[in-house]
C-alpha positions as CSV (number, residue, x, y, z in Angstrom):
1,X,-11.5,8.5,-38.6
2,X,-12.2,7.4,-35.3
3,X,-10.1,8.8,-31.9
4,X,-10.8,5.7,-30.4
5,X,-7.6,3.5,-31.9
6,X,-5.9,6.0,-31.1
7,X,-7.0,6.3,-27.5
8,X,-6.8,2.1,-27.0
9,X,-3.9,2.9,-28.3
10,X,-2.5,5.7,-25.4
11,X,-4.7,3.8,-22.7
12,X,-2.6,0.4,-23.3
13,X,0.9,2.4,-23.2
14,X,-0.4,3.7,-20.0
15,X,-1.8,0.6,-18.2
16,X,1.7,-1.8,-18.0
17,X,2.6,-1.3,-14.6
18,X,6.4,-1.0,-15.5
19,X,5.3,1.8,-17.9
20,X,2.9,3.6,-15.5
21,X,5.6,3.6,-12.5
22,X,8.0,5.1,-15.8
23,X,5.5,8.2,-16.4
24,X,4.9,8.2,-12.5
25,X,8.4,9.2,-11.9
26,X,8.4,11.2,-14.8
27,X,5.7,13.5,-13.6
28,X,8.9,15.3,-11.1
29,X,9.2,17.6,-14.5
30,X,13.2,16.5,-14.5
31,X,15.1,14.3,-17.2
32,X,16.2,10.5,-16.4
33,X,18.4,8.3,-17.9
34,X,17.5,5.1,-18.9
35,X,19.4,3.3,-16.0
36,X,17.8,5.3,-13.3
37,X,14.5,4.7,-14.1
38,X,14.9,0.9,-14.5
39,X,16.4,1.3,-11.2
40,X,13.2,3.0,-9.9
41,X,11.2,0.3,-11.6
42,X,12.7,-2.2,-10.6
43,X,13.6,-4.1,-14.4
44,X,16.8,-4.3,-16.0
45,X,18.1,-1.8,-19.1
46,X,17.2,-3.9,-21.9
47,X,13.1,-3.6,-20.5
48,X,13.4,-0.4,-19.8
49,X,14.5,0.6,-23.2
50,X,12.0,-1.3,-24.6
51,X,9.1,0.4,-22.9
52,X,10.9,3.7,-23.0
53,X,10.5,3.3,-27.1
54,X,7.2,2.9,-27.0
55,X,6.4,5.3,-24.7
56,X,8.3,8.1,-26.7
57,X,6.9,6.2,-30.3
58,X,3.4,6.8,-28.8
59,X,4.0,11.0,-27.9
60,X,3.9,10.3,-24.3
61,X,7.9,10.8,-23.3
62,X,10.8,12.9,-25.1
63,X,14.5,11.6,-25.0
64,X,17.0,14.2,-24.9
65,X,20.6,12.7,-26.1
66,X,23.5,14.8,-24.4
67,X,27.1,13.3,-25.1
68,X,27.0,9.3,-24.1
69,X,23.6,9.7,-22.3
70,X,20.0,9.9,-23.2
71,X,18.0,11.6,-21.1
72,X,13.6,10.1,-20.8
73,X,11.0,13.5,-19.5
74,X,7.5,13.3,-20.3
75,X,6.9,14.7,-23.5
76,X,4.8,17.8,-22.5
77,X,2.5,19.5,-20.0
78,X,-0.6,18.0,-21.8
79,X,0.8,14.4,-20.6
80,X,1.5,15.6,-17.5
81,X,-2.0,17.1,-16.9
82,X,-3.8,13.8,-18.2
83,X,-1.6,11.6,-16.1
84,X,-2.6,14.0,-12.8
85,X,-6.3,13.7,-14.1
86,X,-6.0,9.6,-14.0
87,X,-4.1,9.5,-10.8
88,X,-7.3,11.5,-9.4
89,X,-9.7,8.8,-11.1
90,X,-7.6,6.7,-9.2
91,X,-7.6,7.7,-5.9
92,X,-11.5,7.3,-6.1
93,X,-11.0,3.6,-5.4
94,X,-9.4,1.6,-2.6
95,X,-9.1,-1.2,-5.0
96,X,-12.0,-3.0,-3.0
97,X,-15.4,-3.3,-4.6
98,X,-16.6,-0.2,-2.9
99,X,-15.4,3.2,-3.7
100,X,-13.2,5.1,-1.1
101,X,-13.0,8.6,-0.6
102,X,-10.7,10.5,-2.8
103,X,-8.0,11.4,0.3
104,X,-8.3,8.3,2.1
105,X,-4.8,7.4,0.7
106,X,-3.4,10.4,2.1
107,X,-4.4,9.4,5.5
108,X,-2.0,6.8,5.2
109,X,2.0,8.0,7.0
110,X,3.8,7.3,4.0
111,X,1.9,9.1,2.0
112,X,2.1,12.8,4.2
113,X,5.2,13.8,3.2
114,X,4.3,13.5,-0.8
115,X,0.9,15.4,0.0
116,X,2.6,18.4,2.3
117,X,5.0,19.3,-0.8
118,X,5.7,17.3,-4.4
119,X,7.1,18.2,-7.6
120,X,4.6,18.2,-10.4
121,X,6.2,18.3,-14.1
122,X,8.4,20.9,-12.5
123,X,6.2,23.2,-10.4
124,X,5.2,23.2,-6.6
125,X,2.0,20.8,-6.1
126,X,0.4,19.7,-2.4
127,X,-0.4,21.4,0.8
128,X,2.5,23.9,0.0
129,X,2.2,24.2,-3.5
130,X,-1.3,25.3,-3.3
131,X,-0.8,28.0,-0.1
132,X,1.8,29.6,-2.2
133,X,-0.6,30.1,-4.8
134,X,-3.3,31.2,-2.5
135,X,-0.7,33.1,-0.4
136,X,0.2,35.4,-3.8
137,X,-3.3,36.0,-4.7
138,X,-4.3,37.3,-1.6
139,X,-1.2,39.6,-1.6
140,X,-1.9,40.7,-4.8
141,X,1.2,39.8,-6.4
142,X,-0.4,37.5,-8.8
143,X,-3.4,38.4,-10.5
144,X,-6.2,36.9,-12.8
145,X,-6.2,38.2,-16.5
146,X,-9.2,37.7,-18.2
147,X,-8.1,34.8,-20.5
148,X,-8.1,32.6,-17.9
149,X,-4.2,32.6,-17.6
150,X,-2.1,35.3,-14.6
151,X,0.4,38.0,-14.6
152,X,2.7,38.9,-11.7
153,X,1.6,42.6,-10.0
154,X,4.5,45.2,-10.0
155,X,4.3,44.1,-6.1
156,X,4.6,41.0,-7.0
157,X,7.7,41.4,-9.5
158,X,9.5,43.2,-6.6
159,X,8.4,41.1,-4.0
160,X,9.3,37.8,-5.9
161,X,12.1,39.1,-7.1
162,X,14.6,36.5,-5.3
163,X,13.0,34.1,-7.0
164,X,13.0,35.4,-11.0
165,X,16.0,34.0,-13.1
166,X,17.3,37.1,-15.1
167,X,15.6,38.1,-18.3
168,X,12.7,35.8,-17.4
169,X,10.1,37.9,-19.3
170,X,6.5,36.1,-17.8
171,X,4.6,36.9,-20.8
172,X,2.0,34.9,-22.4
173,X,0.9,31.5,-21.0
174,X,3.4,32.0,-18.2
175,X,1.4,30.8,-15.5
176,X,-2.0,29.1,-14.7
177,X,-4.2,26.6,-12.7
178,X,-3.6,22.9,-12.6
179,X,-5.9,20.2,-10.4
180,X,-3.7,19.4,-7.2
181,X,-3.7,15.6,-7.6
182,X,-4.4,15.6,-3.8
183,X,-5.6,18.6,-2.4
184,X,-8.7,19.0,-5.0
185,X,-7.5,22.3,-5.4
186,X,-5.6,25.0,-7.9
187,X,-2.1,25.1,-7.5
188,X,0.7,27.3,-10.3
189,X,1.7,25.7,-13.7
190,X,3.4,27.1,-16.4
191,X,7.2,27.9,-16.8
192,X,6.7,30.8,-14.6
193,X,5.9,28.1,-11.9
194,X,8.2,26.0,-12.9
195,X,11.5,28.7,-12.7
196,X,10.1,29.1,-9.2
197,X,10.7,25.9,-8.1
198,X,14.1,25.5,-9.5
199,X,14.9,28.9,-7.7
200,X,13.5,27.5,-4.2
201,X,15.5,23.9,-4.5
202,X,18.8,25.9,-5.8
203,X,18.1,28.2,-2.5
204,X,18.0,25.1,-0.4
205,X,14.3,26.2,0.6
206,X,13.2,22.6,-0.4
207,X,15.0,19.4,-0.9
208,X,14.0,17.0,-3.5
209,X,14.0,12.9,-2.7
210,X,15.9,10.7,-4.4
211,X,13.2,8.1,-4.5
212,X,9.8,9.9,-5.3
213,X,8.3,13.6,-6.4
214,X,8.2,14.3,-2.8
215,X,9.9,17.9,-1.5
216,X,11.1,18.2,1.6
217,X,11.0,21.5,2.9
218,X,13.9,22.7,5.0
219,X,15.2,25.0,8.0
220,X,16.5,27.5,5.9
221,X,12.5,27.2,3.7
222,X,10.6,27.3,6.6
223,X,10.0,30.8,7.4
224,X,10.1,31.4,3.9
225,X,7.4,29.6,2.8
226,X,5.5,27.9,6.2
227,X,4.6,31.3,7.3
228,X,2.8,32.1,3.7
């Protein structure tokens, strides 16, 4: 049989603009109710739930139920990655007839604070997120294996050490390259990644927003992670 129903079918859950701000918000890697993302785009519950059934009927979101609440994440890092690919294909427009350069948006002041530091599906993305991963390698504390995945150095287990949870065992796919949606770049994926994220926001190194992916990164982060 033919993929392409199937894609139509993926490519018109995407394209509603209700739907697209959904998996837009959902790309921060964290679990939403239903009420918080109709706040974020802007439509009452009964939408929201509407669009939130589709977009979990069609594989693209997971709910979670937890006591009263249901809790909306995207349903895996392969939507995550696809959504990150489109935004790209995106950026290569201004919406005028002509084509703009892919970081022209990023020129733009309201837009510097997403690119200096973001959340993507739970791991550090932007100017940051990709100087921490260049910052490792050069140190030596992360290191290519020949699969195409990494593995953390004995320097680097010792030297990232504040930032492991206990008994994380980064084994397997623990860690790898995804496309920074803005920089062009590699930044980390993976849960490894994503654990050290968590460990920097709980450390008060950055500060998530309320309102978008971005990460603000604080006093207490700056000479942790500026100086990389």
């Amino acid at each position: 049989m033919s993929a392409e129903p199937r894609l139509a079918r993926i490519a018109s859950a995407i394209a509603d603009p209700t739907r697209a701000r959904t998996l837009a918000r959902l790309l921060d890697g964290r679990l939403h109710t239903a009420g918080e993302l109709a706040t974020h785009a802007g439509v009452g519950a009964a939408t929201m739930s509407a669009h939130l059934k589709l977009l979990v009927d069609e594989g693209l979101a997971r709910v979670r139920p937890q006591g009263r609440h249901r809790y909306f994440g995207l349903a895996d890092g392969d939507v995550a990655h696809a959504l990150e690919a489109l935004l790209r294909v995106a950026d290569r427009r201004d919406g005028a007839d002509e084509p703009a350069p892919d970081l022209k948006r990023w020129q733009r002041p309201e837009m510097r604070g997403l690119r200096h530091a973001r959340s993507c599906y739970g791991h550090l993305a932007g100017e940051l997120g990709v100087r921490w991963r260049e910052a490792l390698l050069a140190r030596g504390w992360v290191r290519a294996a020949p699969d195409g995945r990494y593995e953390l150095s004995e320097e680097g287990r010792e030297g990232l050490a504040a930032l492991m949870p206990a008994g994380f065992a980064a084994t397997g796919r623990a860690l790898y390259d995804c496309v920074d949606w803005s920089e062009r770049r590699d930044h980390f994926a993976g849960p490894l990644a994503v654990a050290w994220l968590e460990a920097m926001v709980d450390k008060g190194w950055l500060r998530r927003s309320a309102a978008s992916r971005e990460l603000a990164l604080t006093p207490v982060g700056r000479p942790m992670l500026e100086g990389l």
